[in-house]
N, C-alpha and C positions, 0 to 999 in steps of 0.2 A: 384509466391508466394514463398516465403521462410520460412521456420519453423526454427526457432532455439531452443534451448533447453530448454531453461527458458520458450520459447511462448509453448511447445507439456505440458510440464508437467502443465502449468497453466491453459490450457484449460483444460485438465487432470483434473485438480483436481476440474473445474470449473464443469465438468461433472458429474465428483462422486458425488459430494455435490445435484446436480441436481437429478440425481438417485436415492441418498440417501433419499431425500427427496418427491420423490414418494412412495418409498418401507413404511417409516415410516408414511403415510399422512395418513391411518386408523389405526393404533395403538393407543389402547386404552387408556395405561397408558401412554402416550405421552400429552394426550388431555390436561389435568390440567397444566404440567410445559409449551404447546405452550401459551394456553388460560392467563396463566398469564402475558408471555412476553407480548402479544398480548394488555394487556391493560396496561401497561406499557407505558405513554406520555415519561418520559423519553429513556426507552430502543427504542423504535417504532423512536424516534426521531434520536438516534444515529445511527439504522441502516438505516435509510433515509442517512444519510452523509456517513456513511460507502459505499453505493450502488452506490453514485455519484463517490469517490473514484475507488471502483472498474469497472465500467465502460470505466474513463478515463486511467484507467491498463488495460485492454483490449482491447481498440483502441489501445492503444501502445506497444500492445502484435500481432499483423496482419502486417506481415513486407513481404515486396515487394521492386522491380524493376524498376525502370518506362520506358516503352518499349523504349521512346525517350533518355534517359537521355544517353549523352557517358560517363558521369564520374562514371556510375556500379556503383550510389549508394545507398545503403541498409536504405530504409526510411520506415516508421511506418503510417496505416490509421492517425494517430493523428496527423504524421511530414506532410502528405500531406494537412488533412485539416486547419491544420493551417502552410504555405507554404508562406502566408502575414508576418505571424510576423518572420518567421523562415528564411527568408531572408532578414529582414529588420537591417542590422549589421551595425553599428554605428563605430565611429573610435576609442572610449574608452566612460571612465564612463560617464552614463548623469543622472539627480537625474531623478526619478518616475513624471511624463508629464511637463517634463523642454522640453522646447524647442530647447536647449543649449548644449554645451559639460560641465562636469563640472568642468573644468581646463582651466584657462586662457592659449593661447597660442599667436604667433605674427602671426598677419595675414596685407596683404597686400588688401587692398580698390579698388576699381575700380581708383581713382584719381592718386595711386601709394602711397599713405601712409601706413605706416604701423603702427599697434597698437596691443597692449597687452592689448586681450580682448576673451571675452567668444565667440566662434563659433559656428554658427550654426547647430543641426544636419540634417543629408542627411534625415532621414524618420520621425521622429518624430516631431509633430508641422510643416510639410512642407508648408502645406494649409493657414499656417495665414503669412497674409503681415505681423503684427505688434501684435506680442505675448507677449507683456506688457497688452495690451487693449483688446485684442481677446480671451486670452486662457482661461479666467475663464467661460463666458457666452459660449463659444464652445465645453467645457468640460462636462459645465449640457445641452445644447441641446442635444450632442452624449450619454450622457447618458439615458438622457431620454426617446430616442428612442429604446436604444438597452434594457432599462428596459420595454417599451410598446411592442416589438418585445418577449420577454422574455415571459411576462404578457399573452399573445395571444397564444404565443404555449400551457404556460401551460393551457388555459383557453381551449382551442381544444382538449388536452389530458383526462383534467377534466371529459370535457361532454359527451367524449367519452367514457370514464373508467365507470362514473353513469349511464349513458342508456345502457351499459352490464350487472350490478350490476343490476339495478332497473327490467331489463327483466328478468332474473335469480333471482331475489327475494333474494338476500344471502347478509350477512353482514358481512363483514369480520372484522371488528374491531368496538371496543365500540365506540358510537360517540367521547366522550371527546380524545381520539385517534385518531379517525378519523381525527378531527379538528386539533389534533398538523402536524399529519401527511402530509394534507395538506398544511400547512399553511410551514409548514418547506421545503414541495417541492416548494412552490410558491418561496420560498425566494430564494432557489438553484436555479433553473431555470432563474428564472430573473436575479439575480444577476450575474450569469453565462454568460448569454447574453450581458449583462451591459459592464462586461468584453471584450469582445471579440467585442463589437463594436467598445470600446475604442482605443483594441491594435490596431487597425487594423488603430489609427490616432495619438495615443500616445505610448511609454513606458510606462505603465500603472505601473511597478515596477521597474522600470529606467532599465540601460545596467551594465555589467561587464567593466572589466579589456582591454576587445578584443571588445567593443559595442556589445555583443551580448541582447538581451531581455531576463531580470532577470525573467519575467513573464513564458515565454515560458521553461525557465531552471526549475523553482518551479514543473509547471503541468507535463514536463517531468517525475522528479523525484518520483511522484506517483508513478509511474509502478517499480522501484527500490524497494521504501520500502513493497508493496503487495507484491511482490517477497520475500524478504525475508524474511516476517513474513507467509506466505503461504506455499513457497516451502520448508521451514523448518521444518514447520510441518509436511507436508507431509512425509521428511524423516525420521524426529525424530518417529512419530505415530506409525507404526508398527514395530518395536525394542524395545519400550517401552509398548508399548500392549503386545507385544508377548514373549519376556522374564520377563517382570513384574510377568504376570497370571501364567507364568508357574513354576516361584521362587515359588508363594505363595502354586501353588498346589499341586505340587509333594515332594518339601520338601527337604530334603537330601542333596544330591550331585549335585543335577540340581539347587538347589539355592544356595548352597555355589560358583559355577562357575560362577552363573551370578552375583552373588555379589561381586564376584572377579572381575569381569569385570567391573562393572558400579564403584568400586572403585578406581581400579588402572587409570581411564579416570578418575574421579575426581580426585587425586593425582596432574595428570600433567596441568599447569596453562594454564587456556582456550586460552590466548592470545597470550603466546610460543608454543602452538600447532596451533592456527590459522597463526601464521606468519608463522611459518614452512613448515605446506602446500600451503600455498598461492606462497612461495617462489620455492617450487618446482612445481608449473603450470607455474607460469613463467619461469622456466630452459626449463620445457618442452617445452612451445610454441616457447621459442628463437631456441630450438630443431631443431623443426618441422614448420618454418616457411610457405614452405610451404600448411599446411593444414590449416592455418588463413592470408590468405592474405587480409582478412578485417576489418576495425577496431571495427565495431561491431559486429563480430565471434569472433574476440579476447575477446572485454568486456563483451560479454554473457557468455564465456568461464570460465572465473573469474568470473562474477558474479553465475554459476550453483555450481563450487565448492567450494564460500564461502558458499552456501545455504549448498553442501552436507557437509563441515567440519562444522559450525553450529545445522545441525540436529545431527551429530551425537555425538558431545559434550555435548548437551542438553536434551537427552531423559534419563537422570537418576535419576532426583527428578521425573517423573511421573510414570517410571521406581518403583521406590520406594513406590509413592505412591499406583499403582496397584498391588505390592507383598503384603502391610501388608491390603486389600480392599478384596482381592483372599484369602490370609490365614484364614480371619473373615468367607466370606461369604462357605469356606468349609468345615465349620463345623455347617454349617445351614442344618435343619431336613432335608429340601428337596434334599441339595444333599446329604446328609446320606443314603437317602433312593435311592435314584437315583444310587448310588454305588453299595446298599446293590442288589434291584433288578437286576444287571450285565449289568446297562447301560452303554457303551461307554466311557473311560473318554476323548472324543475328542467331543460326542454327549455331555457330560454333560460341557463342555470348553465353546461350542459354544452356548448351548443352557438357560443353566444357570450360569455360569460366565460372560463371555463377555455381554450380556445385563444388569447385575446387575452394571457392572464396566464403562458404558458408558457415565453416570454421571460425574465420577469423571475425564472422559479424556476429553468432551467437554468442560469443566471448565477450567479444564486445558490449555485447546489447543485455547480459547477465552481469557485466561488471557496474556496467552503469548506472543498475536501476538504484542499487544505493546512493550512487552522488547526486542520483538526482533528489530522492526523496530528503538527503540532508538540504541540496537546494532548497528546496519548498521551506523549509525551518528558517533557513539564512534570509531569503528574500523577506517571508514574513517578519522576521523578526526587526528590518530596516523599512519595513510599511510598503511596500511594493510586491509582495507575493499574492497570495489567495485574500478575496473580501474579509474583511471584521468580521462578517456576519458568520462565515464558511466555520466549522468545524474544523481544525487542522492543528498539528501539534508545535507546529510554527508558530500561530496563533497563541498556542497556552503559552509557550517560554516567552514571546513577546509581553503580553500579561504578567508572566510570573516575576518579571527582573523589577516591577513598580512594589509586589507584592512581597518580595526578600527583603527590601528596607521599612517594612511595618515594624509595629514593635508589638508584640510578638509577633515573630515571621512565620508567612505563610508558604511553607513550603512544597505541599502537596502536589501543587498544579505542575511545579517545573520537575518534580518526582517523577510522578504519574505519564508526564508527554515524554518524558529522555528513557523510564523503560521500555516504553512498546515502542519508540523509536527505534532503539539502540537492540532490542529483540528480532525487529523489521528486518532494519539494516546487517543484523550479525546472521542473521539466518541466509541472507540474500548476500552477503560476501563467502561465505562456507560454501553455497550451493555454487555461486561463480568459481569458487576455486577446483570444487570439483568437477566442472563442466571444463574449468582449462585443463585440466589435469587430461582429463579424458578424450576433450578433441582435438588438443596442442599436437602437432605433426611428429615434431623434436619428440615429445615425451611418447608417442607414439613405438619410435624407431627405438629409443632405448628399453622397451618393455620385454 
């Protein structure tokens, strides 16, 4: 097994949240802002998508060896279990379940004629003699199956999940919740399955430039954008926690410097500080070739310190917002008095600042992860984001804007990466707005 950097800190952080979420599961004042999320069909629904998401970033976060393999190469549980479509490489573009190349070329007949005509490709639609007449009714049979295959897992998981629940007597969500929750994983699940019967006899989202499966490119790309709307938080979190709180409470000199600092970083323009570092990991690897002789040591490489030049760019509006959050709540009775009695001010930091201010950084830190993961698109797309080599949806639209002006245009790829974006991203603004909704103070008092 191999750990690379982006996989130690994501589990990382997979863990904390896990911990975290033990530590706060009997706190009181917690109860009302979970209980709201909790009946929230909207919110409840988006983290259903968000969870599938993150799962398929976790398969593709477990990288290994394969003891057989001579060509030493560094493949993912996700690149193994799907090993059918990931090897199924086509000779150039084919449209999404064409049968076909989608460029005429000259081909030579068994008679010895030759003609200028659409060929056939090597894996997709193999099975049908005659894909004029075959490919529509063999498309709803495979689906059909792989939705009844779908149907049956989740229906095994169901029964299983309610005769724990029904033994244990506990309700974990309001029914009308309940019901979206379900019904949203039935969709995922099947439909997932649906998928994945298909690739396994079509391009279900046609080929690239090089035939490779646009489908297998999209799901990759997952684990790119969780990356970097995650591992960024991660880094931005505490620099923006921890010199925020400490601007607002000490006052003086300790926050004229850090105000000098989160300034003079907004001064210089995010994207000439991003090229610049990025420019110097590459000096370095060309360096040190020896210590990346792989090509995904190199792209995890660059992908860890766009995450670290990103966090550290970005922790200055929250930065901001927890100085004037700290300066408010230190002049509340309680820490008045907590000062006046010769508490701590490291006791009074942890004990009554940082829990009052935690509000406004889970807000934060849920609204975020969308701008960041559009990030990761934008960057790529101007040659400064995630390597070539990396899987990412930034990557496809960067590709896709050469392949709109073909003639016929290929449009799949910039398809394919703006849905599961734009699903990413819309599931992860619904859930942030249910989390403001629910931890906002203001919207608290009017309930």
């Amino acid at each position: 097994m191999i750990v690379l950097w982006t996989d130690g800190l994501l589990f990382l952080l997979v863990l904390m949240i896990v911990s975290l979420g033990f530590y706060l599961r009997g706190k009181e004042h917690l109860q009302r802002p979970l209980a709201k999320i909790k009946s929230s069909r909207a919110g409840m629904v988006a983290l259903v998508v968000l969870f599938f998401f993150v799962i398929i970033g976790l398969m593709d976060s477990i990288h290994f060896k394969l003891a057989n393999d001579k060509t030493n190469e560094v493949i993912s549980l996700l690149d193994y279990w799907a090993t059918p479509i990931r090897e199924q490489q086509e000779k150039s573009y084919s449209a999404p379940f064409s049968a076909y190349l989608y460029s005429k070329e000259l081909i030579r007949s068994e008679d010895g004629v030759q003609r200028w005509t659409y060929s056939r490709l090597k894996y997709g639609g193999r099975h049908l003699i005659n894909p004029e007449t075959e490919k529509t009714q063999d498309i709803a049979k495979k689906a059909a199956l792989g939705f009844v295959k779908g149907a049956a897992l989740f229906g095994f998981v169901f029964f299983l999940l309610w005769g724990l629940r029904k033994q244990q007597n506990k309700v974990l969500l309001p029914n009308k919740t309940s019901k979206a929750v379900w019904l949203t994983t039935f969709v995922m699940v099947s439909g997932s399955y649906t998928l994945i019967d298909l690739s396994t006899w079509y391009h279900v989202l046609g080929t690239d430039k090089v035939g490779e499966d646009v489908f297998y490119q999209t799901v990759k790309s997952i684990r790119t954008g969780l990356v970097i709307g995650t591992l960024t938080t991660l880094i931005m979190l505490p620099l923006a926690i921890v010199f925020g709180i400490l601007a607002g409470f000490f006052r003086g000199w300790v926050d004229d410097v850090i105000q000098y600092i989160y300034t003079t970083l907004n001064s210089i323009p995010s994207v000439l500080l991003i090229a610049a570092s990025i420019l110097m990991v590459q000096v370095y690897m060309a360096n040190n070739e020896d210590q990346f002789t792989n090509l995904v040591v190199r792209a995890d490489m660059r992908l860890f310190f766009l995450c670290l030049i990103l966090g550290v760019t970005s922790w200055t509006g929250l930065c901001r917002l927890l100085r004037a959050e700290t300066m408010k709540l230190r002049e509340m009775e309680y820490v008045q008095a907590a000062q006046a009695l010769g508490v701590r001010r490291r006791i009074i930091l942890i004990r009554h600042i940082l829990p009052n201010v935690m509000h406004i950084v889970l807000i934060s830190v849920v609204l975020d992860f969308s701008s960041l993961v559009l990030a990761e698109a934008v960057l790529s797309y101007i040659n400064i984001g995630v390597d070539p080599t990396t899987y990412s949806w930034g990557n496809m639209i960067n590709g896709a804007r050469l392949e709109m002006a073909r003639e016929p245009i290929v449009w799949w790829s910039l398809l394919a990466s703006f849905l599961f974006m734009f699903s990413l991203v819309l599931a992860a603004n619904i859930f942030a707005d249910t989390v403001r909704d629910a931890f906002d103070p203001r919207r608290a008092n009017n309930d």
